[in-house]
C-alpha positions in Angstrom: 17.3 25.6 132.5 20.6 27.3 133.1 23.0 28.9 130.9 25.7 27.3 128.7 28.7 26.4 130.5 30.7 24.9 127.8 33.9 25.7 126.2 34.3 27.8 123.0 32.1 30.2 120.7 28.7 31.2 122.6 26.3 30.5 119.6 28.3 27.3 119.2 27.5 26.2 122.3 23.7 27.1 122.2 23.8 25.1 118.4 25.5 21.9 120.8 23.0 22.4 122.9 19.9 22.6 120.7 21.4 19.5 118.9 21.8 17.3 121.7 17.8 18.3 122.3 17.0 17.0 118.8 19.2 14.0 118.9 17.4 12.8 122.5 14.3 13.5 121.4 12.7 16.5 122.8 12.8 18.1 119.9 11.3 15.4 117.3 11.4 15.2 113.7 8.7 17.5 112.0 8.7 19.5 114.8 9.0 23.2 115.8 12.1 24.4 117.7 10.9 27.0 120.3 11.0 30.7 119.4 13.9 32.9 119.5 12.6 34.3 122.7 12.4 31.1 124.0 15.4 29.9 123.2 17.2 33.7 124.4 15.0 32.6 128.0 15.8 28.7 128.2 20.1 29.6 127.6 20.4 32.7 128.8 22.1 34.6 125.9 21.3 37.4 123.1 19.5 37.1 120.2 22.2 37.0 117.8 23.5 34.4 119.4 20.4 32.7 119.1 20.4 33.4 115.2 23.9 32.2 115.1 23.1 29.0 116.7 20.1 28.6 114.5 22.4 29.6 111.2 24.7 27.1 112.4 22.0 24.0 112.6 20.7 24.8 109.1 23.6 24.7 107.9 24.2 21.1 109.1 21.2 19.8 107.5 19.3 19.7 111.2 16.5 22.5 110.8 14.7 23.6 108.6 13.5 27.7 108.7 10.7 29.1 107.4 10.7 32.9 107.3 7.9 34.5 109.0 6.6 31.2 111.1 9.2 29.1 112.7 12.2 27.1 112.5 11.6 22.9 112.3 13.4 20.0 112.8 14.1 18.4 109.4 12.2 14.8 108.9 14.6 12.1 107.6 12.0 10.3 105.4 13.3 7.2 104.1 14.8 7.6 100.2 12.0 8.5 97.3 13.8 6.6 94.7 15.4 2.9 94.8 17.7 2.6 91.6 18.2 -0.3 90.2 22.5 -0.6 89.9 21.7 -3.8 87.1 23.4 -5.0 84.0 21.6 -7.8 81.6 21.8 -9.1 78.6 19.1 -11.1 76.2 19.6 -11.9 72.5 22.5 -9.2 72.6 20.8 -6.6 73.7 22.0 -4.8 77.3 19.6 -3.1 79.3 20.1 -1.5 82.9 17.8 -1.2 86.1 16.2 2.1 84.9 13.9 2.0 81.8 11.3 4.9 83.1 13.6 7.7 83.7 13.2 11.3 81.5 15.7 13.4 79.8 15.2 16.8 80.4 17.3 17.7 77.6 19.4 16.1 74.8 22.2 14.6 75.7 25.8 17.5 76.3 28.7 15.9 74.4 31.9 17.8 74.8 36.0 17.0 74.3 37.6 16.5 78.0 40.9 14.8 79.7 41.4 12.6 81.9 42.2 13.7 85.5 44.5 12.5 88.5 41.1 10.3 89.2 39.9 9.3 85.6 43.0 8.3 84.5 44.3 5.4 86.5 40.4 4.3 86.9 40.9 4.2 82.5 44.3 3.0 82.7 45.2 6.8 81.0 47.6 8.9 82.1 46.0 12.3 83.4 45.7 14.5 80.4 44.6 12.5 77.8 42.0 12.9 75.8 38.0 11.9 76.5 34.5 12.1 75.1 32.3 13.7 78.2 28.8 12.9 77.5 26.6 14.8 79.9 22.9 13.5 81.3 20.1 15.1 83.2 17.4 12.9 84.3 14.2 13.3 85.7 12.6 10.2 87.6 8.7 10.8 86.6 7.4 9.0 89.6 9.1 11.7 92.6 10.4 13.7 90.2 14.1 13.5 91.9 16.6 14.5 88.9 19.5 12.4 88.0 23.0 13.4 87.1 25.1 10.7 84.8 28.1 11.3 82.6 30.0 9.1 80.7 33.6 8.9 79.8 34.7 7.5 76.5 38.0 7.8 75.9 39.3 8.6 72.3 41.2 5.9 72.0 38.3 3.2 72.3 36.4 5.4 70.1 38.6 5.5 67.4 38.6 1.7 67.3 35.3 1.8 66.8 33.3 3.4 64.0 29.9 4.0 65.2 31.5 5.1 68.9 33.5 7.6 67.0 30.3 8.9 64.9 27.9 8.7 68.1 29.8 9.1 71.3 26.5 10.3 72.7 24.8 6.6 72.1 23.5 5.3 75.9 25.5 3.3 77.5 23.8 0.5 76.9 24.0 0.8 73.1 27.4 1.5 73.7 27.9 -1.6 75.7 26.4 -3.9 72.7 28.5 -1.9 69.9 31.9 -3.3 72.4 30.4 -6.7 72.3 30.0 -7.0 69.2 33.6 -6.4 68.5 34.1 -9.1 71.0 34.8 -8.1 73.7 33.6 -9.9 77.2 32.3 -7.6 79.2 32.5 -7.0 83.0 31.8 -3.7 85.4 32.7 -2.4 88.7 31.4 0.0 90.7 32.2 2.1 93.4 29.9 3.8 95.8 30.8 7.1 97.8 29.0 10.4 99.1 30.2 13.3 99.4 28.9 17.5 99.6 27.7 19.1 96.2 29.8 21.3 93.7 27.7 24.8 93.3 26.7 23.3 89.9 25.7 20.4 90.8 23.3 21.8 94.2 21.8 24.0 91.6 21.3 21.5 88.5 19.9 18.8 91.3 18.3 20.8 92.8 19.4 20.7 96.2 18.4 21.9 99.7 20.9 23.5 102.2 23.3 21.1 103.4 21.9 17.8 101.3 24.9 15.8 100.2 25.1 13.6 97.3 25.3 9.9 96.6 27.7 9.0 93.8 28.6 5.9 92.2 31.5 5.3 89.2 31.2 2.3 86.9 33.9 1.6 85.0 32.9 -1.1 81.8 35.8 -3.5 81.4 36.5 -5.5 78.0 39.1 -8.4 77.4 42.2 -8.4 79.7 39.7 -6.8 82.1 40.9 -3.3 79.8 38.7 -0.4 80.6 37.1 1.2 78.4 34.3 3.4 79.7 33.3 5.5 82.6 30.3 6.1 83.9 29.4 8.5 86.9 25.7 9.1 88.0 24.6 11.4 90.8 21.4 12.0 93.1 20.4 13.5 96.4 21.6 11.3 99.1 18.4 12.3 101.5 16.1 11.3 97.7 17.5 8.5 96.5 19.3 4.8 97.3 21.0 2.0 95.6 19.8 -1.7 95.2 22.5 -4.1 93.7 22.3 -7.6 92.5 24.9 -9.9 94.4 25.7 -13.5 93.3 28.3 -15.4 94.2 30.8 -15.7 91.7 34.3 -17.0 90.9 37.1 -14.4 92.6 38.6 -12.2 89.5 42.3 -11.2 89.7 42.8 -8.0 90.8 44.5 -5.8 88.4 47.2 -3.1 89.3 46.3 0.4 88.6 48.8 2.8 87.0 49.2 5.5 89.4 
């Protein structure tokens, strides 16, 4: 085969060219990229180049390389974990889609604010002040762990006793304690992913270059008032999402304070 030809960084263009070999298929999923003196031999340049190129696709998520044997194309199994995104009630009682799941330790309850993205999604202005309860949790059946934290703010708390004593309480409990003081309860959710924090590639447990799938549901009460905020977080190549749809009567849309 001849040597690049194409514009910009050399080891850029040999990572180009390696991809476009994965993506049409000579290079399958599960399967070993030729050796670095193969790869100096089919395009021509140095080794460093070549290690470049390879640093490069690793770094994307393409390749895996194992030290000592070879470098492989990363499979793209289809997700480990389905999670149930549910909310039901019977006889007062609120359960959601996971029953199963471990806690690797007790629950992390600290004193927080609101930020330029919390806020308006609590109908707080940034900078006030929140109950951040922290969750790690280990599905027992792939053993992919589970990020979730919950935002309370004061304010809700403080209107209600046992929130106030127990800000740690699962959100479910938490959801029965707000219906209890009447309030009708409805949830939206939003769905995005995005690339790790440090923290959370570490706590998660993360290989090089595995995103994350992230979803905020915010629990809204009469007047369609928030009043809680709940993030959860999972390997995007471990784990997907399975919602309930029904069709349903069109709610108003409600202005968010910027």
């Amino acid at each position: 085969m001849p040597g690049i030809e194409r514009p910009g960084p050399l080891y850029k263009q040999v990572a180009a060219a390696i991809r476009d070999a994965i993506t049409s298929g000579e290079f399958p999923p599960g399967s070993p990229l030729p050796s670095e003196t193969q790869l100096i031999k089919r395009y021509q340049v140095s080794r460093p180049t070549v290690r470049n190129a390879i640093a490069a696709l690793r770094a994307e998520g393409l390749i895996d390389v194992v030290h000592g044997k070879a470098s492989y194309v990363r499979r793209r199994p289809a997700p480990a974990l389905t999670i149930e995104r549910t909310v039901t009630r019977k006889a007062g009682t609120y359960t959601t889609g996971q029953t199963d799941w471990q806690e690797n330790e007790a629950p992390s309850v600290s004193r927080a604010t609101s930020t330029e993205t919390t806020g308006p999604a609590l109908g707080l202005d940034e900078g006030e002040d929140l109950f951040a309860i922290d969750r790690l949790h280990t599905d027992p059946a792939t053993g992919t762990r589970i990020l979730h934290r919950t935002l309370l703010p004061l304010a809700v708390a403080a209107d209600h006793n046992e929130l106030a004593e127990n800000p740690a309480a699962a959100p479910e409990q938490i959801y029965a304690l707000l219906a209890t003081a009447g309030h009708k309860l409805t949830w939206t959710e939003t769905v995005r992913a995005r690339m790790p924090l440090p923290d959370e590639r570490a706590t998660l447990e993360l290989p090089d270059a595995t995103p994350i799938i992230e979803t905020t549901r915010i629990t809204h009460g009469n007047d369609d008032q928030p009043l809680l905020l709940e993030e959860l977080r999972a390997a995007a190549d471990r784990a997907q999402l399975a919602y309930r749809i029904t069709a349903d009567s069109p709610r108003t849309l409600r202005a968010v304070r910027s």
